[in-house]
N, CA, C and O atoms as a Maestro MAE file, in Angstrom:
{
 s_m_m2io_version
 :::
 2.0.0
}

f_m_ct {
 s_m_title
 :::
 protein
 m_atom[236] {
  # First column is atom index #
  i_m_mmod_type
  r_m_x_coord
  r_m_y_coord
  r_m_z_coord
  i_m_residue_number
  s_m_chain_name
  s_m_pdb_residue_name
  s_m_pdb_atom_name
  i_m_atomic_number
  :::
  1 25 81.253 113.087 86.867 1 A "UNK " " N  " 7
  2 3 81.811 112.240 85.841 1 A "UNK " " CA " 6
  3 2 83.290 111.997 86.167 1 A "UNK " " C  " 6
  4 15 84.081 112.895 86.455 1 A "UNK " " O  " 8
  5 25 83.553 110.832 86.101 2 A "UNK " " N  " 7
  6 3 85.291 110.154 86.869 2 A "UNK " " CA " 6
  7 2 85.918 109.736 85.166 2 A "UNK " " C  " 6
  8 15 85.390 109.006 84.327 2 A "UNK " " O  " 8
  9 25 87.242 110.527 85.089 3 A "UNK " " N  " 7
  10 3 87.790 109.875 84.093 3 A "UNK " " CA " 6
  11 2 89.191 108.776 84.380 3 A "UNK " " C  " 6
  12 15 90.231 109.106 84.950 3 A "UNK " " O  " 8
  13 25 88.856 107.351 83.785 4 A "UNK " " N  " 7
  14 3 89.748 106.700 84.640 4 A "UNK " " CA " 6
  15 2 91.068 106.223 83.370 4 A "UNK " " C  " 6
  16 15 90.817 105.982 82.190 4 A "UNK " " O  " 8
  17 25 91.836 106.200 83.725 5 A "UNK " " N  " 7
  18 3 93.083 106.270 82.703 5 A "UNK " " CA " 6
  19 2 94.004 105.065 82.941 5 A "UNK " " C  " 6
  20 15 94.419 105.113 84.100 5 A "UNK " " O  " 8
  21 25 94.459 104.044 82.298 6 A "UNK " " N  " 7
  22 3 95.635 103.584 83.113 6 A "UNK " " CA " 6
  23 2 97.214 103.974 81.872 6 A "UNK " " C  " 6
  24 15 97.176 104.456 80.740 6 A "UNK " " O  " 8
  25 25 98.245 103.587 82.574 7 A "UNK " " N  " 7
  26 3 98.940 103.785 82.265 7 A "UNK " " CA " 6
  27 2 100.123 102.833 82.263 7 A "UNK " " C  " 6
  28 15 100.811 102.749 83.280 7 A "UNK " " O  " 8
  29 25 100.376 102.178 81.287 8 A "UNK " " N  " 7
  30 3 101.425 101.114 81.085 8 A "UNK " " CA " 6
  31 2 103.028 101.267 81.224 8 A "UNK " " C  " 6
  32 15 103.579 101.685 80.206 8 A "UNK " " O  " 8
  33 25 103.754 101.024 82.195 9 A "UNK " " N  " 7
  34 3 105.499 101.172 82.267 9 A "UNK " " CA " 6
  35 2 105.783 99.577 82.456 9 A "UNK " " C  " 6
  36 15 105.204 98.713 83.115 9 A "UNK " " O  " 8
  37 25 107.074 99.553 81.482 10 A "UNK " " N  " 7
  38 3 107.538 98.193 82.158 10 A "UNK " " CA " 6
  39 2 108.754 98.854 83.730 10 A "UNK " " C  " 6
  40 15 109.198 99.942 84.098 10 A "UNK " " O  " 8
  41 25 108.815 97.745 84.088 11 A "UNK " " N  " 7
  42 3 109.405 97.673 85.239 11 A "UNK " " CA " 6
  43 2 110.708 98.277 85.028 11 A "UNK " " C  " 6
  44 15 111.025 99.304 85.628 11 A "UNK " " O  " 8
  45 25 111.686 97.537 83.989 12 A "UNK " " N  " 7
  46 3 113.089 98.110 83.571 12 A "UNK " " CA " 6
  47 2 112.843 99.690 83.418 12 A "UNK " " C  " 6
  48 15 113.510 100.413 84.158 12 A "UNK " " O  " 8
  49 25 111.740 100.425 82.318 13 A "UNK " " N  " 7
  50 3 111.613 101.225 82.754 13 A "UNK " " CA " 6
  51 2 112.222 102.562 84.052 13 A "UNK " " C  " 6
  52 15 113.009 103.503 84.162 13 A "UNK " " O  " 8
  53 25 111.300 101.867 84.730 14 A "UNK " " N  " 7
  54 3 111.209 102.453 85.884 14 A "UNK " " CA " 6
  55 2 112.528 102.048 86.609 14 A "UNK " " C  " 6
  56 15 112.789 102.901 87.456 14 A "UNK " " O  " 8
  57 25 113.259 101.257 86.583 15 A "UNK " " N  " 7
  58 3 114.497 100.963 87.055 15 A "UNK " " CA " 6
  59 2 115.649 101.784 86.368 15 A "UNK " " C  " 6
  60 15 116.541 102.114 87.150 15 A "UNK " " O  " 8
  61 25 115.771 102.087 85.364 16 A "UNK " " N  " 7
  62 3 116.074 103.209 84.474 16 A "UNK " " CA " 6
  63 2 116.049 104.533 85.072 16 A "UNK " " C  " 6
  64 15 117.084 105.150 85.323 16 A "UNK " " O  " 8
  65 25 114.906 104.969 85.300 17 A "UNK " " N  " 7
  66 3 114.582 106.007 86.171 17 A "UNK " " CA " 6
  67 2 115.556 106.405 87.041 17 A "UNK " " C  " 6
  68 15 116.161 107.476 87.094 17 A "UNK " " O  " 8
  69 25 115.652 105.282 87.814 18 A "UNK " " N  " 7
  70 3 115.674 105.641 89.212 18 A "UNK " " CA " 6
  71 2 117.420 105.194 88.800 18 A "UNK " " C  " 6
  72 15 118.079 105.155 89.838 18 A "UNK " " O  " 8
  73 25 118.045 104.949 87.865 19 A "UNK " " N  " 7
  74 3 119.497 104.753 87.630 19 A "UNK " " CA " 6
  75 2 120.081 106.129 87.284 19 A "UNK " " C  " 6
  76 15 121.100 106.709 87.660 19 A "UNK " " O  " 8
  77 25 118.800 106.549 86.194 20 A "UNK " " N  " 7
  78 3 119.496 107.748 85.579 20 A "UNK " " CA " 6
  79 2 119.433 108.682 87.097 20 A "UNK " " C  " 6
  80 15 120.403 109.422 87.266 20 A "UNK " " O  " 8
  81 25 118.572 108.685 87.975 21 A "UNK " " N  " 7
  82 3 118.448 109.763 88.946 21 A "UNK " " CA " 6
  83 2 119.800 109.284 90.513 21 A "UNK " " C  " 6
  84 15 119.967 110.014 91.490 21 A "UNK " " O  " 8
  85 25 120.334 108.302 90.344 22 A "UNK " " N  " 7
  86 3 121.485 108.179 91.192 22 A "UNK " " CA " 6
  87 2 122.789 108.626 90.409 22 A "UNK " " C  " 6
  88 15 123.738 109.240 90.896 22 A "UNK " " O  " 8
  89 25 122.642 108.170 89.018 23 A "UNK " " N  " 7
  90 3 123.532 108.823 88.427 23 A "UNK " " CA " 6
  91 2 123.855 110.097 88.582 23 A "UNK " " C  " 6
  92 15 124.957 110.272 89.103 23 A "UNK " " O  " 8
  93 25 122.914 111.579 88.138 24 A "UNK " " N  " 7
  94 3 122.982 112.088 88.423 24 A "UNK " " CA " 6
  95 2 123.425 113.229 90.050 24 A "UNK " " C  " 6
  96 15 123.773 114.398 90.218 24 A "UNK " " O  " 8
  97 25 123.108 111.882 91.058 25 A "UNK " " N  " 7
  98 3 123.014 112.915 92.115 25 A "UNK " " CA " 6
  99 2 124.757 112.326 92.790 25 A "UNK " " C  " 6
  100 15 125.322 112.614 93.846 25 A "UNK " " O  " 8
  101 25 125.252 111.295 91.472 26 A "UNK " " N  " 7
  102 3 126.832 111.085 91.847 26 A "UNK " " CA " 6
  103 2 126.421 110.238 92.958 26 A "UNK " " C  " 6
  104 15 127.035 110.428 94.008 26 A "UNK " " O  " 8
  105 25 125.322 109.156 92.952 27 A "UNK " " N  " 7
  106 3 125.447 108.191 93.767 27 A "UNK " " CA " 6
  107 2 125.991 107.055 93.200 27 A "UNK " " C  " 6
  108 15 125.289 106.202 92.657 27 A "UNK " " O  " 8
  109 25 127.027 106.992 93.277 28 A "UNK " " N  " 7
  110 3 127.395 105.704 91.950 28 A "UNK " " CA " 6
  111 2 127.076 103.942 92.329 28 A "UNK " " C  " 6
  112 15 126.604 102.992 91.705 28 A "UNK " " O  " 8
  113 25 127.818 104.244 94.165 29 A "UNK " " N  " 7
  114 3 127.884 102.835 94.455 29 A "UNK " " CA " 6
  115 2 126.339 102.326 94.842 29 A "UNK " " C  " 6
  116 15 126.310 101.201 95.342 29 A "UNK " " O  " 8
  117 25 125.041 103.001 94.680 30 A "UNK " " N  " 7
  118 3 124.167 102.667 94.904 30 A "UNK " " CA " 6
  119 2 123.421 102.086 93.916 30 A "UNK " " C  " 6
  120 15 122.651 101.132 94.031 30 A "UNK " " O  " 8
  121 25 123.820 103.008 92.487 31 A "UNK " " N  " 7
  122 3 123.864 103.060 91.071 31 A "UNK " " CA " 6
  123 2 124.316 101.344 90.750 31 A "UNK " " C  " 6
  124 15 123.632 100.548 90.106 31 A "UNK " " O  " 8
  125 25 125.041 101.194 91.100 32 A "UNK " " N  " 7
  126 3 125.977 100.069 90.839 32 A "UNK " " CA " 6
  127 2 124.885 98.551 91.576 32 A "UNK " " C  " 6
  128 15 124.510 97.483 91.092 32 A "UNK " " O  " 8
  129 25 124.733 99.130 92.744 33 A "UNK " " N  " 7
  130 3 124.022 97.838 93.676 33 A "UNK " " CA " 6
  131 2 122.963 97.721 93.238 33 A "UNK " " C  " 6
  132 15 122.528 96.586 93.432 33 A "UNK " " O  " 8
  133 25 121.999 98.652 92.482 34 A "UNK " " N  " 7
  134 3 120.695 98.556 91.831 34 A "UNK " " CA " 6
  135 2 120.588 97.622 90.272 34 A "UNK " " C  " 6
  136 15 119.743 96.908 89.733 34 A "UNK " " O  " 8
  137 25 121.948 98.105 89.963 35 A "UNK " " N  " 7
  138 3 122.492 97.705 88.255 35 A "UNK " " CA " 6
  139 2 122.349 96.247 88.679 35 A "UNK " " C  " 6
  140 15 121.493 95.594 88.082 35 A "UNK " " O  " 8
  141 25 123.073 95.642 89.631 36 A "UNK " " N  " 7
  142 3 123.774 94.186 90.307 36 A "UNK " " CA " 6
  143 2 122.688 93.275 90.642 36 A "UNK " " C  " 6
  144 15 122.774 92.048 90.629 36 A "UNK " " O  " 8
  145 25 121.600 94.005 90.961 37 A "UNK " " N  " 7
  146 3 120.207 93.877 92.017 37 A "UNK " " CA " 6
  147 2 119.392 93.335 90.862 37 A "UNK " " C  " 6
  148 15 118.994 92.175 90.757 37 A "UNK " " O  " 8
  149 25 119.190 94.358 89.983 38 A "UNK " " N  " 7
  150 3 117.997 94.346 88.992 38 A "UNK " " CA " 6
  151 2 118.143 93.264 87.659 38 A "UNK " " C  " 6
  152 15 117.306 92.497 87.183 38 A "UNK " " O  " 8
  153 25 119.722 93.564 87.221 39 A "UNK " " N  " 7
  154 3 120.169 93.148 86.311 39 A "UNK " " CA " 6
  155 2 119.922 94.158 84.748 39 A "UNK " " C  " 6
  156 15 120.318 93.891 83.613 39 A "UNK " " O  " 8
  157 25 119.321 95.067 85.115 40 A "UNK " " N  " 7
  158 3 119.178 96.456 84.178 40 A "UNK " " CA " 6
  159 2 120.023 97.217 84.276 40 A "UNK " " C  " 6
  160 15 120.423 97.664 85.351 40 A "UNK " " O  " 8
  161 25 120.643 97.633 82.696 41 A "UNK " " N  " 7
  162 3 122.049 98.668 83.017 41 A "UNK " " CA " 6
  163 2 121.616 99.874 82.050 41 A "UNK " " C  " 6
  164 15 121.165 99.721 80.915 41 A "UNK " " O  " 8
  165 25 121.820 101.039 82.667 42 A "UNK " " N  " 7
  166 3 121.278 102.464 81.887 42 A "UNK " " CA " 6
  167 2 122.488 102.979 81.140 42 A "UNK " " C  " 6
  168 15 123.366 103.751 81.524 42 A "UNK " " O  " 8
  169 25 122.323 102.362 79.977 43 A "UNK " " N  " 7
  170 3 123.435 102.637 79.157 43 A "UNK " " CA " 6
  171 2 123.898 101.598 78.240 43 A "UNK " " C  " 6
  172 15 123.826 100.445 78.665 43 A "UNK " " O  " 8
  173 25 124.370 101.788 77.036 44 A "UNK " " N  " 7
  174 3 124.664 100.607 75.869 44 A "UNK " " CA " 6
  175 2 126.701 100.794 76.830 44 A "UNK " " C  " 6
  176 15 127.462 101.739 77.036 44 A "UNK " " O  " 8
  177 25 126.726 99.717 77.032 45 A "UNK " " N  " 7
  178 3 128.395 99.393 77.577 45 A "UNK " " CA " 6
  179 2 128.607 97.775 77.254 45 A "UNK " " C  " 6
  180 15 127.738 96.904 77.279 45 A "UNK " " O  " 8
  181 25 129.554 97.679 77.047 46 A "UNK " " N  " 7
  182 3 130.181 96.221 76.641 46 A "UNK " " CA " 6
  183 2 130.325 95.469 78.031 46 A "UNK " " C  " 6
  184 15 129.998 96.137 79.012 46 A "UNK " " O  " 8
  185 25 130.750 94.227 78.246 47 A "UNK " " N  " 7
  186 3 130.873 93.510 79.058 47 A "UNK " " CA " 6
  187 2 132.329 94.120 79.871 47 A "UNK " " C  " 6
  188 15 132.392 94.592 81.006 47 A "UNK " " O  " 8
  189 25 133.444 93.929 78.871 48 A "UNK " " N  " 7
  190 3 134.163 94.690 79.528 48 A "UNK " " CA " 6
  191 2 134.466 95.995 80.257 48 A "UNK " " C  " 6
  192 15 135.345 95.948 81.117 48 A "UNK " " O  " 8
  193 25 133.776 97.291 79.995 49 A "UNK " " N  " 7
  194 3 133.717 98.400 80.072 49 A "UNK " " CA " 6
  195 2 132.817 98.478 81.813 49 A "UNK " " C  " 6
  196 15 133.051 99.115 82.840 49 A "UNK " " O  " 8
  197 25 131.778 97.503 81.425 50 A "UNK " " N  " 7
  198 3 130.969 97.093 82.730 50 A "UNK " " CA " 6
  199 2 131.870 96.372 84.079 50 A "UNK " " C  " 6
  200 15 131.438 96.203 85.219 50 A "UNK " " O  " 8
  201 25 132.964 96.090 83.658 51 A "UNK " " N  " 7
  202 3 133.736 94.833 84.530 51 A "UNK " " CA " 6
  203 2 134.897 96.297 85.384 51 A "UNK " " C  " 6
  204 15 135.132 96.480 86.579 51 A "UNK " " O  " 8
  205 25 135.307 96.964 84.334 52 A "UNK " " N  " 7
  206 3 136.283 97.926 84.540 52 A "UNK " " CA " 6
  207 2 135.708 99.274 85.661 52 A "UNK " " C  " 6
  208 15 136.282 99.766 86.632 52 A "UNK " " O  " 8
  209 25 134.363 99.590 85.055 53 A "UNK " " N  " 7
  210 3 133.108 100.468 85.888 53 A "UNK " " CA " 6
  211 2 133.187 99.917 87.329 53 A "UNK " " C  " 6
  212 15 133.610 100.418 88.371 53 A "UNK " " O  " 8
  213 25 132.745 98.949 87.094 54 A "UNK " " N  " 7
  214 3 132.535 97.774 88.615 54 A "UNK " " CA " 6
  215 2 133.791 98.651 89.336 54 A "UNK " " C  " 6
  216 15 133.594 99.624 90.064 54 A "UNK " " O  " 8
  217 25 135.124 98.110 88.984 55 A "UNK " " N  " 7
  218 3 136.084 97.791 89.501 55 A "UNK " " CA " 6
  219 2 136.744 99.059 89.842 55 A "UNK " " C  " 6
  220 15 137.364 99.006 90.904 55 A "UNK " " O  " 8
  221 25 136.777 100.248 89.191 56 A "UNK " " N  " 7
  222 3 137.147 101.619 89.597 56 A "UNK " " CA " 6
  223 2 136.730 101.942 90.349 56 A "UNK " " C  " 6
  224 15 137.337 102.419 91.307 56 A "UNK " " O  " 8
  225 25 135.151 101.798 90.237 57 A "UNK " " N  " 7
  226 3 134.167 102.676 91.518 57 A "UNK " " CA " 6
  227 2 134.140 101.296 92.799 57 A "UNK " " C  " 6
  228 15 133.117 101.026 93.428 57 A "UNK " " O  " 8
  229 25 135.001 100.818 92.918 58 A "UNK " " N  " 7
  230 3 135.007 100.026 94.204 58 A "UNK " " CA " 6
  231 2 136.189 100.188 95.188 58 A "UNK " " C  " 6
  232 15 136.195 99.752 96.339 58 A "UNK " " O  " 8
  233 25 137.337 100.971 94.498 59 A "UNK " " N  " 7
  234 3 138.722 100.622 95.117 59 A "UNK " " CA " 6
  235 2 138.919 101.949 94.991 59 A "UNK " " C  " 6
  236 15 139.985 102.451 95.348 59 A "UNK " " O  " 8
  :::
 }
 m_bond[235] {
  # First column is bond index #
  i_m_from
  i_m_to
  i_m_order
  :::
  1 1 2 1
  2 2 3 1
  3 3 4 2
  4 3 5 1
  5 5 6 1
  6 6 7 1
  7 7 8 2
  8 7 9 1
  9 9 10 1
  10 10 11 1
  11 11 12 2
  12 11 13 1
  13 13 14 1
  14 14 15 1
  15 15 16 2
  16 15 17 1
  17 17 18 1
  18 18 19 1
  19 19 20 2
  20 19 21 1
  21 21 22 1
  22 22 23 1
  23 23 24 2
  24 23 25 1
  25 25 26 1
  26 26 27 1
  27 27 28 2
  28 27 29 1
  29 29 30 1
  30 30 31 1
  31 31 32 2
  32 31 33 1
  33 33 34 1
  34 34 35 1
  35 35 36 2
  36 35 37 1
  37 37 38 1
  38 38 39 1
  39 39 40 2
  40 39 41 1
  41 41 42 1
  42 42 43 1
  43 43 44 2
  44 43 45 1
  45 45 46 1
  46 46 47 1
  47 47 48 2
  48 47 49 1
  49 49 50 1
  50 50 51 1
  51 51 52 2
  52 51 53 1
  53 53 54 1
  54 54 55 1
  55 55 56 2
  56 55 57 1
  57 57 58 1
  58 58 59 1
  59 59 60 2
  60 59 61 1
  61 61 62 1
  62 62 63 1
  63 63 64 2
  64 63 65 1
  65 65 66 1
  66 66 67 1
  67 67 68 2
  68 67 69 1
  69 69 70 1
  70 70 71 1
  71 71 72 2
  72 71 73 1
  73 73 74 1
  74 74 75 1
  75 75 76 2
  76 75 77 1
  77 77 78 1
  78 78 79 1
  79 79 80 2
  80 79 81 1
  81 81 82 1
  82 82 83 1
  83 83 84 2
  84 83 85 1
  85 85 86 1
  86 86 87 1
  87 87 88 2
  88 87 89 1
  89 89 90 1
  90 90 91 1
  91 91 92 2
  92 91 93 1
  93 93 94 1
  94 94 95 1
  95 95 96 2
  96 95 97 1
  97 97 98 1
  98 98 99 1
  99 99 100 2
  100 99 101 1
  101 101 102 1
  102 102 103 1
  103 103 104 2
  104 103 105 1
  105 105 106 1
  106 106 107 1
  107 107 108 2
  108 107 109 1
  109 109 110 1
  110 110 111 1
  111 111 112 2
  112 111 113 1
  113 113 114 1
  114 114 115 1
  115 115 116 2
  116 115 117 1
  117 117 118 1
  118 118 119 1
  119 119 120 2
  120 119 121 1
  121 121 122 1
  122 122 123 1
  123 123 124 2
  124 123 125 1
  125 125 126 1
  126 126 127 1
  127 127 128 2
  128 127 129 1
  129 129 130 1
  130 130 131 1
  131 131 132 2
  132 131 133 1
  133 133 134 1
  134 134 135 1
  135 135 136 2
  136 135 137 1
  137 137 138 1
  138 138 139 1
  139 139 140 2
  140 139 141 1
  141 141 142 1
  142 142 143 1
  143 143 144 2
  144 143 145 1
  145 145 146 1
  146 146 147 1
  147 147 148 2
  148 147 149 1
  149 149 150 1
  150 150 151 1
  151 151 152 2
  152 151 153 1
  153 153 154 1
  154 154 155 1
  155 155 156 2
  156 155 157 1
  157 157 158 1
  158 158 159 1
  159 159 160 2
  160 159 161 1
  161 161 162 1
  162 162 163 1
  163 163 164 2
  164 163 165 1
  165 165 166 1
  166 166 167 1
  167 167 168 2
  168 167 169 1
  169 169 170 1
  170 170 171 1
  171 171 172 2
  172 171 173 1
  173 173 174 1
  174 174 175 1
  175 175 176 2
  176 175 177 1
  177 177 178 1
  178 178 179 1
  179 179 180 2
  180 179 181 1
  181 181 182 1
  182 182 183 1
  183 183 184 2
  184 183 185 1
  185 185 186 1
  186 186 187 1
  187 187 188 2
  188 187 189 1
  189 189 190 1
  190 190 191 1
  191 191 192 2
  192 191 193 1
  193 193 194 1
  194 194 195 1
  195 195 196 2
  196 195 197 1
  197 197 198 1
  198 198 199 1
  199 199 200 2
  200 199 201 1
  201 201 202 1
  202 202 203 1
  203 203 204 2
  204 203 205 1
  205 205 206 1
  206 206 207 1
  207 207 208 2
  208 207 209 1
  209 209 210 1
  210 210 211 1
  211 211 212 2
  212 211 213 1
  213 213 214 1
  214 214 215 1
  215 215 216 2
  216 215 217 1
  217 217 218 1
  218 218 219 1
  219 219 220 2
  220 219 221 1
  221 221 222 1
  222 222 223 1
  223 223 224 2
  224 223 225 1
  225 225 226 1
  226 226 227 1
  227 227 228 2
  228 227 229 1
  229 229 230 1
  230 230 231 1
  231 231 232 2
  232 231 233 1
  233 233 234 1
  234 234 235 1
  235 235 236 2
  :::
 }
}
């Protein structure tokens, strides 16, 4: 007897994931190119706060 299951994620989701887990490992600028890439940001931040983020972790 096979029990078959599926399992529903949206995509952002899973992009989430994988933000919170660069976050953590202090990968920021990869963090950043995924954020840029996807257009999904892990975290409630304002436009500005996002512009300033950008701009610290680049220089």
């Amino acid at each position: 007897m096979t029990a078959e299951e599926t399992v529903n994620i949206k995509e952002a989701e899973i992009v989430k994931l994988i933000l919170d887990f660069l976050n953590s490992r202090k990968l920021h600028i990869s963090m950043l190119a995924l954020e840029k890439e996807s257009g999904v940001i892990n975290g409630l931040f304002s436009d500005d706060m996002l512009f300033l983020r950008y701009k610290l972790l680049h220089y």
